[in-house]
C-alpha positions, 0 to 999 in steps of 0.5 A: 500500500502507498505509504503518502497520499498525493492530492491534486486539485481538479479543476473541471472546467475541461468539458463543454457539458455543462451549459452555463460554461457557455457564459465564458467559453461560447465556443462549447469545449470550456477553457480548452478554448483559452487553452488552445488560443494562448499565445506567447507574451514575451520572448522566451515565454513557454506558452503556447503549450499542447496536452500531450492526450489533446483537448479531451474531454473530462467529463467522459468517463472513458477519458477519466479511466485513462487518466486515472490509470495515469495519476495512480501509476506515478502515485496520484492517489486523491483526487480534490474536485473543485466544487461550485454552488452558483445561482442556487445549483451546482456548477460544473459539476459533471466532470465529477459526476460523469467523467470520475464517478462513472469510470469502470476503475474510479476505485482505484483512488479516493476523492475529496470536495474542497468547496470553491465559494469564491465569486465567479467574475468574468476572469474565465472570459477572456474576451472581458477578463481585465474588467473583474465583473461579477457574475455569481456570488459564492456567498450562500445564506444558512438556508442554502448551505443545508442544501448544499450540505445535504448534497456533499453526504448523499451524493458522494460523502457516502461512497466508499471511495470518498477520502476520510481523515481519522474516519471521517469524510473531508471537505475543505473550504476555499474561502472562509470570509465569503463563507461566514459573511454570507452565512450571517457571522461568526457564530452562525458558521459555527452553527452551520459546520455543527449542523453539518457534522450531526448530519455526517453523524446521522448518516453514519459516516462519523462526523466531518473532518472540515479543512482550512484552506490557508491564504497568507494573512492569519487574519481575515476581515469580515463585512460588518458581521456580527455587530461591526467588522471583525477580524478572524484569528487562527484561534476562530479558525479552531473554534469554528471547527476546522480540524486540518488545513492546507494551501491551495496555490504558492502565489496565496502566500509567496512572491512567485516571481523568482527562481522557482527553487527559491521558493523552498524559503517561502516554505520553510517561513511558511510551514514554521509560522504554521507549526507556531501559530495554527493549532491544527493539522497543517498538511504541506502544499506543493504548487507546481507553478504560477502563470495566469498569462493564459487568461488575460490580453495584457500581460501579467508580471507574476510567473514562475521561472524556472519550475522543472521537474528537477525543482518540482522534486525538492519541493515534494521532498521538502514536503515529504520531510515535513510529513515524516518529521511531524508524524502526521496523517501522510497527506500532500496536496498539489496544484493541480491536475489540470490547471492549465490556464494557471499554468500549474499541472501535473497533466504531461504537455509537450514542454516536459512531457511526463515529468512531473508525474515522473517527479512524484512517482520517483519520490513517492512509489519507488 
């Protein structure tokens, strides 16, 4: 049995099935149009980039066995779907439901929810991407997070493949402002978490092990909540509930904008403020790199230089350290699978190949 477990964020907006993604790419393919209409911004710049499997399609079940097959045989064993509720329904939801979830060999490997609240603006749009216009809040009211709540344990907390932390299903949360703005206050999100954890319980499943996504600031402003804006320490973070944390992307905290093996710096501050400061379970975190160019006409300044494999490596042994000295549940997050208009992914391209899934399977499975 693999000793670590290597998450990697999916995001799933590779499929043309759902139709409100006509909002941004019309074109019917999702962001694989912004994918194939990239091009390069300056001399030397690594874009255009191809998919070595091509502009597959990721809500195709049979395109999901494959590359499950892929990501388990370099050590990918956990999959985190990126999971949107806009407008009162779920968002881009069938790259899980019917490309992962109906692949003959799902069972293979786990899955997990990380709950992406944020507000979605025309950023997917690149025809309107510099203007930041809002398009659907990511806030939900107390009424709204039961449904959604209800939905994360029938449909996929309950299955046997769902991932589970000290036995209890995970469900991470990317934006906890958004979240307790929405929701009302402080201690109404911690009536919501509750609520949800007795259902989890009522279910069967043992509760919920909620995580943290961490961003750089330890504080977070609220919006006039709770009688007048506030701030949330890493102590309310405890109390409302949360049980581990993790990042989501080295550019929420580090200056991205350096030799990419520098970054084991940014790290080590990062990591160390955590242990001193977060008294929960702090689960390392690898991006791979950092170059949203893809996205927008203007050029944008932050990428990473220099992310190869090799310093892909370092990154993940740094990360594998961290896990053995701390002597912690073996998880290792990664952007991403496919984050390919962020430039951050694991899927092979034509730049270097297999590399990273190389990078991990030499460091995690031989």
């Amino acid at each position: 049995m693999q000793k670590y477990d290597i998450a990697a964020y999916i995001w799933p907006a590779y499929t043309g099935t759902e139709p409100r993604t006509r909002i941004f790419w019309p074109e019917g393919f999702g962001e694989w149009q912004t994918v194939k209409a990239a091009g390069s911004k300056f001399e030397g710049h690594s874009w255009p980039r191809k998919p070595l499997w091509g502009y597959v399609d990721e809500a195709d079940p049979f395109v999901m066995e494959m590359e499950i097959e892929a990501a388990v045989s370099h050590g990918v064993n956990v999959f985190i779907y990126d999971w949107y509720w806009y407008d009162q329904r779920p968002f881009l939801e069938t790259c899980l439901n019917d490309g992962f979830l109906k692949a003959r060999n799902n069972k293979k490997m786990k899955f997990y929810l990380m709950w992406a609240n944020h507000d979605a603006t025309d950023v997917w749009d690149k025809r309107n991407a510099e203007q930041g216009t809002i398009i659907w809040k990511g806030a939900v009211a107390l009424d709204e997070f039961k449904k959604i709540g209800r939905r994360w344990i029938e449909r996929y907390m309950c299955l046997d493949n769902y991932y589970r932390i000290g036995g209890k299903p995970v469900i991470s949360i990317y934006d906890l402002k958004n979240f307790i703005d929405g929701i009302g206050g402080m201690q109404t999100a911690k009536e919501a978490l509750g609520w949800l954890d007795a259902e989890a319980e009522k279910a069967g499943l043992g509760g919920i092990h909620f995580q943290y996504i961490k961003w750089g600031d330890n504080n977070l402003n609220l919006s006039g909540v709770d009688g007048g804006e506030k701030k949330v320490s890493l102590s309310d973070i405890v109390s409302l509930g949360f049980e581990s944390a993790t990042h989501y992307q080295f550019v929420h905290f580090a200056d991205v904008r350096k030799d990419y093996g520098l970054l084991s710096e940014d790290l080590k501050k990062e990591w160390d403020n955590i242990d001193k400061n977060l008294n929960i379970t702090f689960f390392p975190h690898v991006s791979i790199g950092w170059d949203n160019n893809p996205r927008y006409n203007s050029f944008r300044e932050h990428i990473a230089v220099n992310n190869t494999p090799e310093n892909f490596s370092r990154l993940l042994m740094q990360a594998k350290e961290y896990i053995d000295s701390h002597n912690i549940h073996p998880l290792i997050t990664v952007n991403s699978w496919n984050e390919w208009t962020e430039t951050s992914y694991l899927e092979p391209d034509n730049i270097y190949g297999y590399g990273y899934l190389e990078a991990i399977k030499n460091i995690f499975l031989k």
